[in-house]
C-alpha positions in Angstrom: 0.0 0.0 0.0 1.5 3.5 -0.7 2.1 5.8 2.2 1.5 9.2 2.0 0.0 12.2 4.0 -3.0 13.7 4.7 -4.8 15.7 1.9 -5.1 19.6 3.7 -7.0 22.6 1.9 -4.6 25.4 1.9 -6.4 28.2 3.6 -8.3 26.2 6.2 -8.5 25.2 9.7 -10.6 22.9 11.6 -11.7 23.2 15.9 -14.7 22.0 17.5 -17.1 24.0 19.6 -19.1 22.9 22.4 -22.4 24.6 22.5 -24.5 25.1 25.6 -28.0 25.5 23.2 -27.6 21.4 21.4 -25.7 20.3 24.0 -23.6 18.8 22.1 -20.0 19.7 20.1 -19.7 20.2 16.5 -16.7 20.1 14.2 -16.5 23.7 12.7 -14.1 24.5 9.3 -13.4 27.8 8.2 -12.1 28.9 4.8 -10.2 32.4 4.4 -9.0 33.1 1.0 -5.1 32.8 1.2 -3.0 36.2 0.0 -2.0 36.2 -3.4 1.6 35.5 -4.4 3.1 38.7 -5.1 3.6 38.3 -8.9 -0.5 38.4 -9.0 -0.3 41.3 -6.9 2.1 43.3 -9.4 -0.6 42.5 -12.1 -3.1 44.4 -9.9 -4.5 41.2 -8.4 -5.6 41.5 -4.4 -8.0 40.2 -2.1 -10.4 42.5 0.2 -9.2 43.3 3.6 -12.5 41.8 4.6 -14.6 38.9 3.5 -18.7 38.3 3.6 -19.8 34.7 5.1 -21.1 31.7 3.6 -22.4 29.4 6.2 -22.1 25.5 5.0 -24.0 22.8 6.3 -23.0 19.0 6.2 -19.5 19.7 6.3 -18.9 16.6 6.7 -19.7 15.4 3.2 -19.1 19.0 1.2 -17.0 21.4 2.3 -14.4 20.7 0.1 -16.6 21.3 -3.0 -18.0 24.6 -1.4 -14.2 26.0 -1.1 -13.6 24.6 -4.5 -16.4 26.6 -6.2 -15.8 29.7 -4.1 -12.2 29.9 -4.4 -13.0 29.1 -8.8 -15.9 31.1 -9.9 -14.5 34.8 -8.5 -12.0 34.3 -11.3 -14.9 32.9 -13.8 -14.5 35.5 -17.0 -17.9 34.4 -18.7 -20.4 33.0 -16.0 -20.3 35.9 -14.2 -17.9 36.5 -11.0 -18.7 35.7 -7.7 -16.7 37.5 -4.7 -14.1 35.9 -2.6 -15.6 34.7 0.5 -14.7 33.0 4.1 -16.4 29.7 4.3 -17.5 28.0 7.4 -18.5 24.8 7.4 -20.8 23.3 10.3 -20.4 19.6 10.9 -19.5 16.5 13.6 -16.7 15.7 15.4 -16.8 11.7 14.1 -13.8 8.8 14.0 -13.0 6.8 11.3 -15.8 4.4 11.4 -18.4 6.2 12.6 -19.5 8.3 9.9 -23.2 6.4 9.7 -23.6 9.0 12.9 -23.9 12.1 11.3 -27.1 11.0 9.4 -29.1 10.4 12.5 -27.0 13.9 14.0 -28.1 16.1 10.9 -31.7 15.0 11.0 -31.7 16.5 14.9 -30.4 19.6 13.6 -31.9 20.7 10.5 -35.3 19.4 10.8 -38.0 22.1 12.5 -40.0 21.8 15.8 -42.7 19.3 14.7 -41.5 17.3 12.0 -42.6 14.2 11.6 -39.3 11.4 11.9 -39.7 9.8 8.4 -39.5 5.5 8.7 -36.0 6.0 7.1 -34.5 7.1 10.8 -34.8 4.0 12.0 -32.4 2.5 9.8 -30.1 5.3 10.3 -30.1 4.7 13.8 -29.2 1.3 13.4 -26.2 2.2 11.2 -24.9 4.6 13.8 -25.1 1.7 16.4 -28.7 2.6 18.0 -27.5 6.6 18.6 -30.9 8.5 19.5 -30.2 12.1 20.2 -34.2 13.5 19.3 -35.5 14.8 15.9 -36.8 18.2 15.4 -34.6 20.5 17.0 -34.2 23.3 14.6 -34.9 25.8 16.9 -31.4 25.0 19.3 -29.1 24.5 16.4 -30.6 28.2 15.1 -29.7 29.6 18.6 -26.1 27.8 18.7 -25.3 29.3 15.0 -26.4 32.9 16.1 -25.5 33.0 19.6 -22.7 31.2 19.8 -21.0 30.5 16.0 -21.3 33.5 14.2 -19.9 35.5 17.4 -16.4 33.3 17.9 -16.3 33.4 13.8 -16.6 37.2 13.6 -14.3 37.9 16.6 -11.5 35.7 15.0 -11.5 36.3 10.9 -11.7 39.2 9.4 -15.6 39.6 8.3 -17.8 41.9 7.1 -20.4 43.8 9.0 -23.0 42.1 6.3 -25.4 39.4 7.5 -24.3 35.9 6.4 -25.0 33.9 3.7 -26.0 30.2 4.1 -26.1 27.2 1.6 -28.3 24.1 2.6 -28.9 21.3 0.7 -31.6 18.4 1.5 -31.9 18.7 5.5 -30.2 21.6 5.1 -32.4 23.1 2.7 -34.9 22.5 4.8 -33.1 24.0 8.0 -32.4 27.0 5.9 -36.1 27.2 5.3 -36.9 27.4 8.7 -34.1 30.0 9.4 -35.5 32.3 6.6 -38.8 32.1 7.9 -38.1 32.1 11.1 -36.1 35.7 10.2 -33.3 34.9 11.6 -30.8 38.2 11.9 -27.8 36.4 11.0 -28.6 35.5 7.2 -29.9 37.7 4.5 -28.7 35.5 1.6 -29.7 31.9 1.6 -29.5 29.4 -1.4 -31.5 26.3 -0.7 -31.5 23.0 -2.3 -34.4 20.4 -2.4 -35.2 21.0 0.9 -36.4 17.9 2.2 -40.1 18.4 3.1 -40.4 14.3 2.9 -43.1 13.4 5.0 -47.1 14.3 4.8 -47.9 16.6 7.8 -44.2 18.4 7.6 -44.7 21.9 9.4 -42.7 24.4 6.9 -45.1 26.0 5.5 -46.9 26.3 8.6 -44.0 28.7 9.7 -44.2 30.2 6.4 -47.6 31.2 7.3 -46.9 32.8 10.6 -44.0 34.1 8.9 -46.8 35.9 7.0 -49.1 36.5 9.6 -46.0 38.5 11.4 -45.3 40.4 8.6 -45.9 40.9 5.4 -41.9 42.2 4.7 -39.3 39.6 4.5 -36.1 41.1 3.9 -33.5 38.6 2.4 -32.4 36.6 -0.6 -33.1 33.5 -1.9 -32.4 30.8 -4.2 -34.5 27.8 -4.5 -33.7 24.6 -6.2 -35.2 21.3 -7.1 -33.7 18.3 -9.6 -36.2 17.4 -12.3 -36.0 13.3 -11.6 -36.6 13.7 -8.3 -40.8 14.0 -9.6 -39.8 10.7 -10.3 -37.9 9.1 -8.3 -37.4 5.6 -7.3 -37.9 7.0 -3.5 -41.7 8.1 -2.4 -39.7 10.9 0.2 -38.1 12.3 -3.2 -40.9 12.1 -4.8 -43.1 14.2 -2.2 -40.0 17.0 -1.9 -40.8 17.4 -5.5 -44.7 18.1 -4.9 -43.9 20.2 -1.6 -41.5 22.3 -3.5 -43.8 22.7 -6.0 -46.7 24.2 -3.2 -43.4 26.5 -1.7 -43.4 28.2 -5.1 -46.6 28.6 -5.6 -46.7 30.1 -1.8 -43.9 32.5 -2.5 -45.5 33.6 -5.6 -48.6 34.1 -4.1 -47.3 36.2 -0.9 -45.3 38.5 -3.0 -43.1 39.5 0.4 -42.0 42.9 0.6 -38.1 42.8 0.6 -37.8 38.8 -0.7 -35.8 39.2 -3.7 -36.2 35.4 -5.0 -35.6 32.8 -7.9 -36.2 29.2 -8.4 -34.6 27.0 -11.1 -35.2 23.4 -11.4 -32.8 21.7 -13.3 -33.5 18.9 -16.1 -32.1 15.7 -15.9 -30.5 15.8 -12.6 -31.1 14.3 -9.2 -31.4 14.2 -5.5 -27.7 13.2 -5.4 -26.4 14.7 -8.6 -26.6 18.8 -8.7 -25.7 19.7 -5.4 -22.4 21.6 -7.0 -24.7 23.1 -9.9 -27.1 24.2 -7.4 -24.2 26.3 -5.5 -22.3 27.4 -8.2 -25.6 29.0 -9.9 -26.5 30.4 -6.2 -23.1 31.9 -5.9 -22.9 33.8 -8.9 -26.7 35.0 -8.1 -26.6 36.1 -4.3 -22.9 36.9 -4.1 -21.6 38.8 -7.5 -18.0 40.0 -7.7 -16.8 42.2 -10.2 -14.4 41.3 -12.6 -10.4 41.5 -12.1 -7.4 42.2 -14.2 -6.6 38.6 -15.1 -10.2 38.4 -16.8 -8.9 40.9 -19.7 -8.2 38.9 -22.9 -4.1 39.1 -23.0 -4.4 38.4 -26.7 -5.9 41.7 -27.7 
C-alpha cells in the first residue's frame, strides 16, 4: 500500500465548539481566501481586507466542494464572477468508522420543531449503532449558529459587518427554510437545495404562514432549487419534496413578500444526489456577485 499524508485545503483550519443550546460539540471549518503571491499582486490582483460569510452545512460530506467553487468562480471571465468569501462549514466531530452517525445527528439539527421522523431514521439509527439524540430541533441548532458560532467566527476572521449567507442542501435546505422564515438576523442571503419536506404533515409551510401573519416584509435573498428526476424518483420521500417544492413556489409567488428578492430553477435531468455543486455554483454567482479583475482581460488583444 503506498504511504502518503493527509490531503489539507490550503487556507483552512478545523476546531470543534461545544455549544451550551444542542448540548452537544460540533466540528467547525473555516475557509479564508489565502494572500496572493506577489507576482499576481504586481498584475493588480488582491484580495479585500474583509470577506462576507457563507455558512455551509454538512460539512462533513461537502466542504471541500463549497471551497472549491468559491475559491474558482470569482475568477470565472464568462459565468459571471462571484466574490471571494470565508467559508464555514458546520459539521460532527466523528472517527474513522463512525460516519453512519452524522445522518441520525443532521436529522436532529436541520429538521423544525414538529417534523414528523420519516421511517428511514430508524435504519439510520441502526447504522450509527442505536445513537438516538431527538428529531426536530431546529430551533437550538438556530440559537447555537447565532448566539454562539457567528460571534467566535466574527471575533476571530476578518468579516464583514453584512449578514451571512447560508447554503443548505436536503436537510439543510430544509433548515435553511426554517431560518428564513423564522427571520433569523444572522442570514440575508440563503440558497437552498431540495429542501427535504419528505413526510405528509411536515410543518414548513406552517412557519411560512406565521412568517406571513407576522409580517408581510421579509427582507432577504433567496435561491430555490429542485432536480427534475426527483418527480420521479425511485424514492416516495423524493418524490413528495418534488410536490412540496412545487406548493413552496406557488406560496412564495402568491405572498409577493415585501423585501424577498427570489428565484427558483429546477434543473432537467438531474437528481437528489447529482446537482448539489450546480445548485451552489448558480446560487453563488446569483446572491454573491464579484466584479471582474485584471486577469479576466483577454491578453491576446
Amino acid at each position: 500500500m503506498i504511504e502518503g499524508k493527509p490531503v489539507t485545503i490550503p487556507g483552512a483550519i478545523s476546531f470543534t465548539v461545544d455549544s451550551k443550546h444542542v448540548n452537544d460539540l460540533f466540528e467547525i471549518q473555516v475557509f479564508q481566501p489565502p494572500p496572493f503571491p506577489k507576482a499576481a499582486s504586481d498584475m493588480g490582483v488582491k484580495l479585500p481586507d474583509a470577506f462576507r460569510i457563507l455558512y455551509t452545512l454538512d460539512a462533513n460530506m461537502g466542504f471541500a466542494s463549497v471551497v472549491a467553487n468559491t475559491s474558482i468562480l470569482p475568477g470565472d471571465p464568462d459565468g459571471g464572477p462571484s466574490e471571494f468569501l470565508i467559508v464555514v462549514g458546520i459539521g460532527y466531530p466523528v472517527d474513522a468508522g463512525e460516519e453512519s452517525k452524522v445522518a441520525v445527528l443532521r436529522a436532529r439539527d436541520m429538521t423544525p420543531p414538529g417534523t414528523p421522523e420519516p421511517p428511514e431514521m430508524e435504519m439510520f439509527m441502526q447504522m450509527a449503532n442505536g445513537l438516538e439524540v431527538g428529531f426536530g430541533q431546529a430551533d437550538k441548532f438556530l440559537q447555537f449558529l447565532e448566539d454562539e458560532l457567528d460571534p467566535l467566527i466574527r471575533r476571530e476572521f476578518p468579516c464583514l459587518q453584512d449578514k451571512a449567507g447560508l447554503f443548505g442542501f436536503s436537510y439543510g435546505g430544509l433548515f435553511a427554510l426554517y431560518a428564513l422564515f423564522s427571520r433569523s438576523p444572522m442570514f440575508d442571503r440563503y440558497i437552498i437545495g431540495s429542501p427535504a419536506s419528505v413526510m405528509e404533515g411536515d410543518p414548513i409551510l406552517e412557519y411560512e404562514e406565521r412568517c406571513w401573519t407576522r409580517s408581510r416584509e421579509l427582507n432577504a435573498e433567496a435561491y430555490i432549487t429542485l432536480g427534475s428526476l426527483e418527480r420521479t424518483s425511485v424514492l416516495s420521500g423524493l418524490q413528495l419534496l418534488a410536490a412540496n417544492y412545487d406548493k413552496l413556489i406557488a406560496r412564495l409567488e402568491e405572498r409577493k413578500y415585501k423585501g424577498l428578492d427570489w428565484s427558483a430553477q429546477e434543473f432537467e435531468n438531474e437528481s437528489h444526489m447529482s446537482y448539489v455543486n450546480l445548485a451552489l455554483s448558480h446560487g453563488l454567482r446569483r446572491l454573491f456577485p464579484g466584479q471582474p479583475g485584471p486577469v479576466m482581460n483577454d491578453v491576446r488583444n
